[in-house]
Biopython code that builds the backbone (N, CA, C, O; Angstrom):
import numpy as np
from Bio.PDB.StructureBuilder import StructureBuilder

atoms = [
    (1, "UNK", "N", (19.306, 8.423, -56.983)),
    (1, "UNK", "CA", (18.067, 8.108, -56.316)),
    (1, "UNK", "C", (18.388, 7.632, -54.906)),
    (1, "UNK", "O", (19.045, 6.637, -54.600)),
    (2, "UNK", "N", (17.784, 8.555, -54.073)),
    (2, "UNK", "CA", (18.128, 7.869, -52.704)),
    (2, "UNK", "C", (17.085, 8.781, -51.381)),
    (2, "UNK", "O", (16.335, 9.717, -51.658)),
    (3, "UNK", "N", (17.224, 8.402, -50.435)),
    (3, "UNK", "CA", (16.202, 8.900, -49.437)),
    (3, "UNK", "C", (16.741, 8.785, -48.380)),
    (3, "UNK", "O", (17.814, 8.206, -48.209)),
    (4, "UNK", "N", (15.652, 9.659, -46.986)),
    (4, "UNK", "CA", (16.177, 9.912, -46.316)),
    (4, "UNK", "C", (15.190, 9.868, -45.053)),
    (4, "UNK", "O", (14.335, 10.748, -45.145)),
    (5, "UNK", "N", (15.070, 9.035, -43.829)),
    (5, "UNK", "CA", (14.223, 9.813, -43.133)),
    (5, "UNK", "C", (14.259, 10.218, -42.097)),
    (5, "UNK", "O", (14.394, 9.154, -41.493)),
    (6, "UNK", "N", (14.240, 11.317, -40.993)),
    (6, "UNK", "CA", (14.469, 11.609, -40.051)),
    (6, "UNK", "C", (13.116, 12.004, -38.720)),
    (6, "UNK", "O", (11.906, 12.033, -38.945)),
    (7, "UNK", "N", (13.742, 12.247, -37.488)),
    (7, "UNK", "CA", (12.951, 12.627, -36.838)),
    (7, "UNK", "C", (13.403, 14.210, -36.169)),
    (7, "UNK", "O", (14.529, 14.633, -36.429)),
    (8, "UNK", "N", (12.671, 14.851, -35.500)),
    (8, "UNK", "CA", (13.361, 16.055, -34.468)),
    (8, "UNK", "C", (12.499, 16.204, -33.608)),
    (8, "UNK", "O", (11.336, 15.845, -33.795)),
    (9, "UNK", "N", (13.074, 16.974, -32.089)),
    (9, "UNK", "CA", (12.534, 17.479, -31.262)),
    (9, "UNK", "C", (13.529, 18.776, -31.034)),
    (9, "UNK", "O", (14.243, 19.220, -31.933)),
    (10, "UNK", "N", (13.470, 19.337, -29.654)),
    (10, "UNK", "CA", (13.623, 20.710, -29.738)),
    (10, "UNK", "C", (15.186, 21.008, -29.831)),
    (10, "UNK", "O", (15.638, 22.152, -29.859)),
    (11, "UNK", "N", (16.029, 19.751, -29.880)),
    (11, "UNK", "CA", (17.257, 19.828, -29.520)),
    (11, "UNK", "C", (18.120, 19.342, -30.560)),
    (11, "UNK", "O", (19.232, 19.851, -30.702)),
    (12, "UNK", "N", (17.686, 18.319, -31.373)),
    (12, "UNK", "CA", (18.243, 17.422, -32.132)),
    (12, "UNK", "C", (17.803, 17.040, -33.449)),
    (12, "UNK", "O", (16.789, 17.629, -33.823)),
    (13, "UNK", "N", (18.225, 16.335, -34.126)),
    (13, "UNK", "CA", (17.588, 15.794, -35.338)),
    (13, "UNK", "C", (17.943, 14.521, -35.358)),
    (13, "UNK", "O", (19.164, 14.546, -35.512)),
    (14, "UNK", "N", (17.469, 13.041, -35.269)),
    (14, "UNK", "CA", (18.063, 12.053, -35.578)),
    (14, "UNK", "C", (17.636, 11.171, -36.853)),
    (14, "UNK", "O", (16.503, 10.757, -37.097)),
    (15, "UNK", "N", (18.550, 11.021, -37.447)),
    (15, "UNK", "CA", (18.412, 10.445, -39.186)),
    (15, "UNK", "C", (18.659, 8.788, -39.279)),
    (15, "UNK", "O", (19.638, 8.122, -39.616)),
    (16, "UNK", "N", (17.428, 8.468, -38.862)),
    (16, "UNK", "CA", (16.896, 7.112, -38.734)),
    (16, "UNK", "C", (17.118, 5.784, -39.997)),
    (16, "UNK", "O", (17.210, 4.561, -39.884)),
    (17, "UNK", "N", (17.143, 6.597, -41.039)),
    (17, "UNK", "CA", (16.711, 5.321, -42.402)),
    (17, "UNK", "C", (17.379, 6.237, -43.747)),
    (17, "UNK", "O", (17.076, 7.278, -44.330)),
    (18, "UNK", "N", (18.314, 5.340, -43.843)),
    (18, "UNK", "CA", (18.743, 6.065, -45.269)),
    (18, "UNK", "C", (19.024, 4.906, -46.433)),
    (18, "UNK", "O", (19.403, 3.763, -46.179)),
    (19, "UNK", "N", (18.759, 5.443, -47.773)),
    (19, "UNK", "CA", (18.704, 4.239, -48.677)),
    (19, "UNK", "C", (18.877, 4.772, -49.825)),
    (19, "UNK", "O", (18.244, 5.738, -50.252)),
    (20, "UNK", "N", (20.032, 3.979, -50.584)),
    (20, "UNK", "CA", (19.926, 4.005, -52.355)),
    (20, "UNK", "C", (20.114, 3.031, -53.260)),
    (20, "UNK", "O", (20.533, 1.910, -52.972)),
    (21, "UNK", "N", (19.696, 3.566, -54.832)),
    (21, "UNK", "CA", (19.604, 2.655, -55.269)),
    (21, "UNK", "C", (21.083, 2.577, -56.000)),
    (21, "UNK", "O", (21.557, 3.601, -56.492)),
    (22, "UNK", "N", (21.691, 1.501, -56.044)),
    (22, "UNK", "CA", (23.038, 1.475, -56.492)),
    (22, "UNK", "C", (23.453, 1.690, -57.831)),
    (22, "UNK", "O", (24.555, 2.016, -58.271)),
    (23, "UNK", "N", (22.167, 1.406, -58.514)),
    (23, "UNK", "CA", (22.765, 1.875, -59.779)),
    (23, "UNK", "C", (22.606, 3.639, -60.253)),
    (23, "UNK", "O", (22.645, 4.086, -61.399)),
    (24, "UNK", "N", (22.472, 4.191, -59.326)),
    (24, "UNK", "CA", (22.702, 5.731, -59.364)),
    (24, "UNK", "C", (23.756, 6.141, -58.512)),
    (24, "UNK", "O", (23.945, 7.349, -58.372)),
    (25, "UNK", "N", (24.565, 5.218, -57.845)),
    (25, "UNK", "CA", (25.836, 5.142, -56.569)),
    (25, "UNK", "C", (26.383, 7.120, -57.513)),
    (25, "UNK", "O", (26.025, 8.203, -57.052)),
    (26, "UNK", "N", (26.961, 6.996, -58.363)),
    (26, "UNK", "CA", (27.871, 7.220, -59.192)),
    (26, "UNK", "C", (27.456, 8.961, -59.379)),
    (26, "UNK", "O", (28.209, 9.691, -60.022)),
    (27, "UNK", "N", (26.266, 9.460, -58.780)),
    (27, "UNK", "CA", (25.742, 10.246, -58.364)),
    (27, "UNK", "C", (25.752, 10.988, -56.894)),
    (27, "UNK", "O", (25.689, 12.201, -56.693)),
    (28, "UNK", "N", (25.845, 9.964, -55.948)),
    (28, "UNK", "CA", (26.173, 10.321, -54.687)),
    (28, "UNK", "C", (24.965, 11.135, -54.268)),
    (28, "UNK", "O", (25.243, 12.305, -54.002)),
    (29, "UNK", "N", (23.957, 10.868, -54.171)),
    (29, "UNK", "CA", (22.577, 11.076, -53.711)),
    (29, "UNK", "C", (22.393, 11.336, -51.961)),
    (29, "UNK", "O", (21.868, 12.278, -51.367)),
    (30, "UNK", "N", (23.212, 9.795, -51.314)),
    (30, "UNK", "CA", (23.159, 9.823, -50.035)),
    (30, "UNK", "C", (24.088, 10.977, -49.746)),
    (30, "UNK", "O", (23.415, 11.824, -49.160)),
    (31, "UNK", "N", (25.195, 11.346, -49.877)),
    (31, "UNK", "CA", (25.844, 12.584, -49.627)),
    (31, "UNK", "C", (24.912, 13.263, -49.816)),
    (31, "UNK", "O", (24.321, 13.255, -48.736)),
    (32, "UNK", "N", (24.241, 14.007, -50.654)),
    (32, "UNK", "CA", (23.055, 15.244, -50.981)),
    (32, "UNK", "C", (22.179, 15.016, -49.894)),
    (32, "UNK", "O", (21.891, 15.990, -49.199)),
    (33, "UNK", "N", (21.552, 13.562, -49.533)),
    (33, "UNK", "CA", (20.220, 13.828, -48.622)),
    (33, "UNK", "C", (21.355, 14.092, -46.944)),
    (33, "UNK", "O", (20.863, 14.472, -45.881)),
    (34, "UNK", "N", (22.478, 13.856, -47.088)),
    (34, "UNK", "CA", (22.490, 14.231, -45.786)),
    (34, "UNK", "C", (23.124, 15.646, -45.591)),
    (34, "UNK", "O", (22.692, 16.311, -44.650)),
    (35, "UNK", "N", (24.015, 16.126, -46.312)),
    (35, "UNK", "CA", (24.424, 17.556, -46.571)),
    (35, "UNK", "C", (22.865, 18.537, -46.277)),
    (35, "UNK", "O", (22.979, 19.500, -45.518)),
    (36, "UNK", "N", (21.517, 18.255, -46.875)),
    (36, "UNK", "CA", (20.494, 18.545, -46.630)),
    (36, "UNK", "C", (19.730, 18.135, -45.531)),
    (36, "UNK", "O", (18.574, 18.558, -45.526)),
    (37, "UNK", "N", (20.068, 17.436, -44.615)),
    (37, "UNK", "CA", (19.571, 16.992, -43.291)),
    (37, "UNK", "C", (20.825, 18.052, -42.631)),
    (37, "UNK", "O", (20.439, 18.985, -41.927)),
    (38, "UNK", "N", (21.793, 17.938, -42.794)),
    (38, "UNK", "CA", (22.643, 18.849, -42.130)),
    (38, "UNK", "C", (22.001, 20.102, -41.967)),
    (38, "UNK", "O", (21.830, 20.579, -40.846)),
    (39, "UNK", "N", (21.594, 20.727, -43.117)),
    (39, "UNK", "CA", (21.778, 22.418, -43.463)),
    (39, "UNK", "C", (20.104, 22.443, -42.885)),
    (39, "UNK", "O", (19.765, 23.415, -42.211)),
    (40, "UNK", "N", (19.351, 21.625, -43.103)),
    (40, "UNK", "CA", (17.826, 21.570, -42.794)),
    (40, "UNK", "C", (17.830, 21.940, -40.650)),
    (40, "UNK", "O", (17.047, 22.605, -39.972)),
    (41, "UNK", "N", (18.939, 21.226, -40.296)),
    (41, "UNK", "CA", (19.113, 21.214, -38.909)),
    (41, "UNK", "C", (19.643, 22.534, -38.218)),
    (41, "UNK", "O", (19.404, 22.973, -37.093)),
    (42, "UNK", "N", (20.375, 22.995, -39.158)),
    (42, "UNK", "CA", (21.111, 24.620, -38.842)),
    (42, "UNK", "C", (19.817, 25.495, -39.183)),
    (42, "UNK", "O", (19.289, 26.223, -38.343)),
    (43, "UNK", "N", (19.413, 25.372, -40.331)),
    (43, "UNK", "CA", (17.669, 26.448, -40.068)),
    (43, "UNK", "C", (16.975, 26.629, -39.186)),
    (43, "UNK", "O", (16.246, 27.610, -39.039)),
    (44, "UNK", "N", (17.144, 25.323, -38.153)),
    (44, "UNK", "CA", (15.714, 25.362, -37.371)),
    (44, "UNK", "C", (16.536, 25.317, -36.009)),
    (44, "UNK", "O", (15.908, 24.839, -35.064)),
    (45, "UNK", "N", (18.181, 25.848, -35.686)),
    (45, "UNK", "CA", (18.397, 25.690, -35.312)),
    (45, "UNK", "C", (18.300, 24.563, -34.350)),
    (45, "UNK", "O", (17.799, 24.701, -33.234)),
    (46, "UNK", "N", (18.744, 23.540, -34.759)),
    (46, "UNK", "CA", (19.212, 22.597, -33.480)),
    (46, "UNK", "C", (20.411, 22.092, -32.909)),
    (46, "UNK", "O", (21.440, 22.322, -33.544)),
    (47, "UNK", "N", (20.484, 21.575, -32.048)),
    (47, "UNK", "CA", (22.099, 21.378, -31.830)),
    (47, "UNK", "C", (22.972, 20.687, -31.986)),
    (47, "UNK", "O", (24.175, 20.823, -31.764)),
    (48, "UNK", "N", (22.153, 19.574, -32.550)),
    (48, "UNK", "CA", (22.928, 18.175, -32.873)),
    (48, "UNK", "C", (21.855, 17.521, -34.258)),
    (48, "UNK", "O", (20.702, 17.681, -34.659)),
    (49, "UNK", "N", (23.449, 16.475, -34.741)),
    (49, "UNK", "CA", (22.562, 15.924, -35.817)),
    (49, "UNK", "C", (23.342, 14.702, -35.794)),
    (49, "UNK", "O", (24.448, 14.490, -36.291)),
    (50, "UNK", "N", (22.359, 13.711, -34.940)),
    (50, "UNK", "CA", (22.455, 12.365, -35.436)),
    (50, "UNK", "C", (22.264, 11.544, -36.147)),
    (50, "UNK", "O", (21.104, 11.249, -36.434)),
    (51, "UNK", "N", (23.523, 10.765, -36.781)),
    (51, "UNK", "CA", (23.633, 9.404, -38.161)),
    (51, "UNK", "C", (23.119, 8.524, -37.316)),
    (51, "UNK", "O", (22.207, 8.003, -37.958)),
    (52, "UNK", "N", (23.157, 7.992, -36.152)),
    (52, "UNK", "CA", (22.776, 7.135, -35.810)),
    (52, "UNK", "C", (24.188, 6.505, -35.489)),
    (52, "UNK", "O", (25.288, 6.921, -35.853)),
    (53, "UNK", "N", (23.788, 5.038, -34.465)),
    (53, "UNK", "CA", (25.412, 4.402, -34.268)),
    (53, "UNK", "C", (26.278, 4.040, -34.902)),
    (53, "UNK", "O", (26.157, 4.283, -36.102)),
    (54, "UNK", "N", (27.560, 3.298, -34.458)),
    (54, "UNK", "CA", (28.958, 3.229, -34.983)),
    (54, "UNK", "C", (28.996, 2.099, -34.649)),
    (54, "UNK", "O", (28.454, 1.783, -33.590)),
    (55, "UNK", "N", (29.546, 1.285, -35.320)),
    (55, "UNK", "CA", (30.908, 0.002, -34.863)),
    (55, "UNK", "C", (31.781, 0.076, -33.713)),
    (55, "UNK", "O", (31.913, -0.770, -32.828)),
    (56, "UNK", "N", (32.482, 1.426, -33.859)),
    (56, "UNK", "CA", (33.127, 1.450, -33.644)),
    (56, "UNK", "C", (34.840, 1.243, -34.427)),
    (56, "UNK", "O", (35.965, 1.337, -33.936)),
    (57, "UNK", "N", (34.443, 0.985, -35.586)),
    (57, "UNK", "CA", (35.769, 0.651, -36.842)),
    (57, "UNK", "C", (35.318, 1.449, -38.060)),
    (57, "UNK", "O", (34.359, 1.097, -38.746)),
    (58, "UNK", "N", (36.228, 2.807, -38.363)),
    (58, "UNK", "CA", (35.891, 3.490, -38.924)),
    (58, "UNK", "C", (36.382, 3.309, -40.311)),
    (58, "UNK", "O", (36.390, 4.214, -41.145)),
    (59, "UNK", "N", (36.751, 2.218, -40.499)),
    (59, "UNK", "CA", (38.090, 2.133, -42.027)),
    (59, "UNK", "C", (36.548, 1.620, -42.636)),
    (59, "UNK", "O", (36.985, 2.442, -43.442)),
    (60, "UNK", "N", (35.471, 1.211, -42.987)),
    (60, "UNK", "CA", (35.076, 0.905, -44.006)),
    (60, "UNK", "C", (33.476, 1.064, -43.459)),
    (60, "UNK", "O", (33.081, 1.495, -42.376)),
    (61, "UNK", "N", (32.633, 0.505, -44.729)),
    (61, "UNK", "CA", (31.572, 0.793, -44.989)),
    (61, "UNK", "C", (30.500, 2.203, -44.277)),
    (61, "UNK", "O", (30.917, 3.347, -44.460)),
    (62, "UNK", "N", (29.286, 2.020, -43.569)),
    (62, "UNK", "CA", (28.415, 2.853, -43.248)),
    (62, "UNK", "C", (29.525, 3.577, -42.286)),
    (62, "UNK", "O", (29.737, 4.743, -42.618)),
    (63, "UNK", "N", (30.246, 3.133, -41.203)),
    (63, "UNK", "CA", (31.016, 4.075, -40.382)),
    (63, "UNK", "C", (31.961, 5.328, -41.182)),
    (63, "UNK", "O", (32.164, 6.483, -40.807)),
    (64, "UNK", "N", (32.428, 4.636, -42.382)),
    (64, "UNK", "CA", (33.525, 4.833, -43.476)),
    (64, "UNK", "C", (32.728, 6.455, -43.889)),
    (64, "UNK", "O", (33.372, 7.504, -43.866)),
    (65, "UNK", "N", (31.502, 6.399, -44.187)),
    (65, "UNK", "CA", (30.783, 7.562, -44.767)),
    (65, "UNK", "C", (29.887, 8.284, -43.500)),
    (65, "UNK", "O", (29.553, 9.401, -43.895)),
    (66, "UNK", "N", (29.530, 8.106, -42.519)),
    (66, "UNK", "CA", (29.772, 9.023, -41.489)),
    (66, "UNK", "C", (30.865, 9.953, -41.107)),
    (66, "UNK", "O", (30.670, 11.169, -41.136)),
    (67, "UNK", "N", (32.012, 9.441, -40.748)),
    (67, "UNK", "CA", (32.895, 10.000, -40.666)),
    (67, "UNK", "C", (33.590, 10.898, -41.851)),
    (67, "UNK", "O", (34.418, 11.786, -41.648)),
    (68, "UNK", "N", (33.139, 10.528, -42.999)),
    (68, "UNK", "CA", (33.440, 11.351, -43.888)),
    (68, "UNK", "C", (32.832, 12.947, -43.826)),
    (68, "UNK", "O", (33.356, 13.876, -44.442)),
    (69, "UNK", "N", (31.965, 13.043, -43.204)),
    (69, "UNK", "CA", (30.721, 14.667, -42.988)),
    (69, "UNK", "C", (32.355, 15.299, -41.826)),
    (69, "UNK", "O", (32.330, 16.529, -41.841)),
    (70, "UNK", "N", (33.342, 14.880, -41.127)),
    (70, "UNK", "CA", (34.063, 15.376, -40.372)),
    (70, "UNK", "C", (33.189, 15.966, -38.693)),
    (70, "UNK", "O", (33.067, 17.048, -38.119)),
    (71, "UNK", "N", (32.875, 14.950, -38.508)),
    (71, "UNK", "CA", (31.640, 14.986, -36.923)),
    (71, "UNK", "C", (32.271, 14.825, -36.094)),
    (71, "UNK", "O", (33.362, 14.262, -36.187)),
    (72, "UNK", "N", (31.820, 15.234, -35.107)),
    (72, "UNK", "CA", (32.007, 15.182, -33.407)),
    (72, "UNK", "C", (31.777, 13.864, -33.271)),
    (72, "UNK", "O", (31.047, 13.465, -34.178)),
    (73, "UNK", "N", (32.226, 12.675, -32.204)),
    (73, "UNK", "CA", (31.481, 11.622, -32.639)),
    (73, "UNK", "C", (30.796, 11.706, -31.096)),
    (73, "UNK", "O", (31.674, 12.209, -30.395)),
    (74, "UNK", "N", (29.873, 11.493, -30.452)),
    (74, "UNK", "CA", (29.728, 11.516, -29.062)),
    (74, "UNK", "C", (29.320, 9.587, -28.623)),
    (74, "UNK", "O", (28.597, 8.839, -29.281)),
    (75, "UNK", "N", (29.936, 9.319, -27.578)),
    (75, "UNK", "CA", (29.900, 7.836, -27.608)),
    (75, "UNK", "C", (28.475, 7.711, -25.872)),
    (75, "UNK", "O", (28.683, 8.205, -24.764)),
    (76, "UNK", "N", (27.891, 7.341, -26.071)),
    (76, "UNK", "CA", (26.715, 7.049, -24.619)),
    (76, "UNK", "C", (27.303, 5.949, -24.121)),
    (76, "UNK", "O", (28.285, 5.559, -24.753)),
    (77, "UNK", "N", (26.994, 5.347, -23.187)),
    (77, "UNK", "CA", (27.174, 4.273, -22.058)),
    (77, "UNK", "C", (26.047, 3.011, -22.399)),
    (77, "UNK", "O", (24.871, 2.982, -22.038)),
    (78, "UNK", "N", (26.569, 2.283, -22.970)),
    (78, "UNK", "CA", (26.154, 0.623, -23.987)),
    (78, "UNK", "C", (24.780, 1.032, -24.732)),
    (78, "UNK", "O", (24.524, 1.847, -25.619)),
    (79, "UNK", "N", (23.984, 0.086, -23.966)),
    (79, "UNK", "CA", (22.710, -0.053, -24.643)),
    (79, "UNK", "C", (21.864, -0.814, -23.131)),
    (79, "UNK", "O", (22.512, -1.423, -22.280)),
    (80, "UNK", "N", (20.365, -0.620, -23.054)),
    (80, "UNK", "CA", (19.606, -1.343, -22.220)),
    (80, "UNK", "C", (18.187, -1.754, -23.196)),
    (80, "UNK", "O", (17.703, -1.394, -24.269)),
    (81, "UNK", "N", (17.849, -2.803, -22.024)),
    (81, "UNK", "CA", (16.787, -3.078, -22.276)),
    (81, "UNK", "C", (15.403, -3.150, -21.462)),
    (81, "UNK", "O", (15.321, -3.932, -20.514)),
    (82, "UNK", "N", (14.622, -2.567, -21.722)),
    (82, "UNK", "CA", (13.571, -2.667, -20.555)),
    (82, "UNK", "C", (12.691, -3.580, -20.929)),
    (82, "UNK", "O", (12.327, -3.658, -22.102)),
    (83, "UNK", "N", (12.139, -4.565, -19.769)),
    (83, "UNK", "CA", (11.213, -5.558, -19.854)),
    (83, "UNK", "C", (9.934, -5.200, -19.733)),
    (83, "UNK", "O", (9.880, -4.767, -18.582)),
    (84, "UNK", "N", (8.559, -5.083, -20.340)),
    (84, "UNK", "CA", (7.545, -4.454, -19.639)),
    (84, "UNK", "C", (6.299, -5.064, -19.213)),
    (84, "UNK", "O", (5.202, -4.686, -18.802)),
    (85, "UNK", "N", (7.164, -6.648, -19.586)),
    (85, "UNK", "CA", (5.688, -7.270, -18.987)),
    (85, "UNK", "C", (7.157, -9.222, -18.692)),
    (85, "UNK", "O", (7.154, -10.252, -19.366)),
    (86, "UNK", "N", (8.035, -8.871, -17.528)),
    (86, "UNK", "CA", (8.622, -9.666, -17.179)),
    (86, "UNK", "C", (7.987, -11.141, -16.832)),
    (86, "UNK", "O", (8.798, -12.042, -17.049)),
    (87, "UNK", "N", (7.191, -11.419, -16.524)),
    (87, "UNK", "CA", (6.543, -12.761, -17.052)),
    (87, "UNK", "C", (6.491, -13.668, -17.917)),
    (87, "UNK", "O", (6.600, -14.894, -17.919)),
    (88, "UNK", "N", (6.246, -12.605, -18.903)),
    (88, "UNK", "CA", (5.657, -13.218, -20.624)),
    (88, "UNK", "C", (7.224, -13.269, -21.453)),
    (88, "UNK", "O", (7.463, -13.881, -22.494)),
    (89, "UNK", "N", (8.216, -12.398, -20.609)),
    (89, "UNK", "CA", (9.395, -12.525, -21.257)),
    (89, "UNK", "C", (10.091, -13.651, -20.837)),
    (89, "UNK", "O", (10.734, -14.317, -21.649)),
    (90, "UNK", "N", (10.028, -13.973, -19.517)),
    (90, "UNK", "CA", (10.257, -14.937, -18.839)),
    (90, "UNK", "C", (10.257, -16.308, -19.675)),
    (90, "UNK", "O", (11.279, -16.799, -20.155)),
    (91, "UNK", "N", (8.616, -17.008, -19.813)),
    (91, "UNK", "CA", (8.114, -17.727, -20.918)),
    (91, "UNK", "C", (8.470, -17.836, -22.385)),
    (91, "UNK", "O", (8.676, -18.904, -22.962)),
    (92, "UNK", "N", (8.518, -16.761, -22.878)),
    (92, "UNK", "CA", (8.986, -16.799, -23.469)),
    (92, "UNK", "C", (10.616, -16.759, -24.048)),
    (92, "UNK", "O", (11.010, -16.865, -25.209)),
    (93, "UNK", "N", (11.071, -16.646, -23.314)),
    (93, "UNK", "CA", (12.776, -17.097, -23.419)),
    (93, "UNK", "C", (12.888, -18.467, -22.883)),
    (93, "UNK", "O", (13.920, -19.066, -23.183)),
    (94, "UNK", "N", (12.136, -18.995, -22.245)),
    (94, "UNK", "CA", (12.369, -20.316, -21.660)),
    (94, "UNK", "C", (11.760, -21.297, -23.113)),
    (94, "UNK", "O", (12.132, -22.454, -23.312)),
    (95, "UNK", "N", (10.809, -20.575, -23.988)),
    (95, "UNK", "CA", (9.692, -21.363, -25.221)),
    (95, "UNK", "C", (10.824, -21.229, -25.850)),
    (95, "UNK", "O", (11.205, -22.383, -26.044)),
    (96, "UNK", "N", (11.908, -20.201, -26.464)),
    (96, "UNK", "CA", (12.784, -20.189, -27.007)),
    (96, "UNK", "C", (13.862, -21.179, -27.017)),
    (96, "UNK", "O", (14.184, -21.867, -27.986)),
    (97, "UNK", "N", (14.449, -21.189, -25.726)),
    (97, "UNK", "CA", (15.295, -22.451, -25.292)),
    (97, "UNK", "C", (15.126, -23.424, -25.333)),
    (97, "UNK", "O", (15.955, -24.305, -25.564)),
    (98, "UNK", "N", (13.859, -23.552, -25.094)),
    (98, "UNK", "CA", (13.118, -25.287, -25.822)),
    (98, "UNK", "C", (13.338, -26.062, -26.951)),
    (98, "UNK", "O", (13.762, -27.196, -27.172)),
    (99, "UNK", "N", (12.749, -24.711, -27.891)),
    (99, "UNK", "CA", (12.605, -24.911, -29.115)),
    (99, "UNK", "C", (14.134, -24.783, -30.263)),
    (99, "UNK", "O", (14.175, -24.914, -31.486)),
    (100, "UNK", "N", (15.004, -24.550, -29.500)),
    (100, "UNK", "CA", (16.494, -24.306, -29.860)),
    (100, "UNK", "C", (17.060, -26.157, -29.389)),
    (100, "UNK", "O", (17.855, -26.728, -30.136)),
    (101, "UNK", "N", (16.613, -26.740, -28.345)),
    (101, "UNK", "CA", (17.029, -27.570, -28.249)),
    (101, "UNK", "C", (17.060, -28.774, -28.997)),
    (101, "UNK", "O", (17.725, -29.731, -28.599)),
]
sb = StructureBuilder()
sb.init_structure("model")
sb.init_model(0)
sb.init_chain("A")
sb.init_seg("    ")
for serial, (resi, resn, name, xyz) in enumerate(atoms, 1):
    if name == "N":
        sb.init_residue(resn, " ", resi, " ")
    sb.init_atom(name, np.array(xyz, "f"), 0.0, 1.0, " ", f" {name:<3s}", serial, name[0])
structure = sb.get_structure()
């Protein structure tokens, strides 16, 4: 028992949320839903199929079974954040710091 959910646009597929239940581990379900996100992505031709991020330390857990599919890994440049109402973020990180004190 396990699931899977993804998104696509014209280029990609990215596989957002995956989940099982452990006492069916012994089945290997998550292998099946993604072997089938794989092969689902080659139908509709697209060009890429993203697990989503890494650690960066591939010896164990969620990285451990990514790397097991034998992937390309492609690495982007960090992470950002956009502010969209810099004021209220303002205030509120300062209400934060307060309330930490």
């Amino acid at each position: 028992m396990a699931g899977l959910i993804g998104l696509k646009n014209q280029t990609k597929s990215e596989l957002l949320y995956a989940g099982m239940n452990r006492d069916y581990q012994k089945y290997h379900g998550s292998y099946v839903n993604y072997v089938d996100a794989i092969n689902w992505s080659a139908e509709h031709q697209l060009e890429f199929v993203s697990f989503g991020g890494n650690s960066g330390s591939f010896d164990h857990g969620i990285d451990k079974f990514k790397v097991s599919f034998d992937a390309n890994i492609l690495e982007y440049i960090g992470e950002f954040t956009y502010v969209n109402r810099p004021i209220l973020n303002y205030l509120f990180n300062k209400a934060v710091a307060i309330r930490r004190k």
